[in-house]
N, C-alpha and C positions, 0 to 999 in steps of 0.2 A: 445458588452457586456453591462447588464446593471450598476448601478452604486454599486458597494460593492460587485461585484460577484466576485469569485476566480475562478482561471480554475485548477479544483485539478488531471485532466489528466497535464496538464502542472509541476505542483510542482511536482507528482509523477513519471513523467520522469525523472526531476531533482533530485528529492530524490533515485531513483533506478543505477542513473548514475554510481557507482562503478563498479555495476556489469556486466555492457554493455561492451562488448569489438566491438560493430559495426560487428557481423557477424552471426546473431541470424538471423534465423529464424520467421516466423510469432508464432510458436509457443514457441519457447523458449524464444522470448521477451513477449509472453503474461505470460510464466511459470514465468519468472522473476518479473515484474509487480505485478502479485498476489505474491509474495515474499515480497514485498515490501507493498502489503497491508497489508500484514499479522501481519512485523512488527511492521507498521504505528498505525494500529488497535491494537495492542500490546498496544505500548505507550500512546495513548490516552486513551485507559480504564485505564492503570494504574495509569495516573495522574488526571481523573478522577473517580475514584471508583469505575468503573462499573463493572458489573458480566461480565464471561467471557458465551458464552454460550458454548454446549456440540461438538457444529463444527469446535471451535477455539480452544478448549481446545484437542480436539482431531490431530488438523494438527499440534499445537505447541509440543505436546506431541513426534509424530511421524516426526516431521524436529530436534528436536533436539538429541531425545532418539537416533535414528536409524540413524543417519549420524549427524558426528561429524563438519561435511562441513556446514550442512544447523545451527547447531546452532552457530559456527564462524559466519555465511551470517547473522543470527537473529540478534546475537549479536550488529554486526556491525551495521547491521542500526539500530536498537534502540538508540544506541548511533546518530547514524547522524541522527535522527530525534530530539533527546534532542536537538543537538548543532546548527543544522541549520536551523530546521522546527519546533519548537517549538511554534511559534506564530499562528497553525493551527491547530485546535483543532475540527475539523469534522472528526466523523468518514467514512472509504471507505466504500461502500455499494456494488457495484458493477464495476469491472474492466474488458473490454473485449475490444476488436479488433473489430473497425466497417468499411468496404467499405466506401468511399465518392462518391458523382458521378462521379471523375474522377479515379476511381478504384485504387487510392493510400488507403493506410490503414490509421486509426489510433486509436491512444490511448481513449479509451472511457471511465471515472469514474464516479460516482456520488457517494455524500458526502452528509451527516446528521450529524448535530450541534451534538454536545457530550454529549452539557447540557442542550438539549430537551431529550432526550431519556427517564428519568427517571421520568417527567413528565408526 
């Protein structure tokens, strides 16, 4: 790793941790993970001012309107982002499931500084 780099697949496992019960599937850990972007990206536009756009504003609309479960899931990590991830302030860009060469999986992010964006 170079020097000052973050591994925001690493934080975002740990930030998503509540909702792992360890028997997920490749795709219910990836369905969980974007849950966790979702919030993430949440929080950081809101304590940075950014606009929301019409993709985010449409999935937050329909996790929380139409299941009362996924906006408790919001809820809560919004809050565990305040409390324990707070000093990370790029937004997720992208979260998917990638092969390695030994055909284990893993978590794959990429992250964009919050306070370049508006720039």
């Amino acid at each position: 790793m170079k020097r000052g780099h973050v591994a925001y697949s690493a934080i975002l496992i740990k930030f998503i941790q509540p909702l792992l019960n360890g028997e997920e599937d490749v795709e219910e850990y990836l369905t969980k993970a974007r849950m966790g972007m979702i919030a993430w990206n949440f929080h950081v536009s809101d304590q940075n001012r950014l606009p929301y756009d019409k993709v985010m504003k449409a999935i937050l609309k329909r996790m929380t309107k139409e299941n009362s479960e996924g906006k408790r899931i919001l809820n809560q990590l919004v809050l565990r982002k305040e409390r324990y991830f707070s000093g990370y302030n790029q937004l997720l860009t992208k979260v998917e499931i990638r092969t390695k060469p030994d055909d284990s999986s893993t978590l794959y992010v990429e992250s964009y500084p919050a306070d370049k964006i508006l720039k």
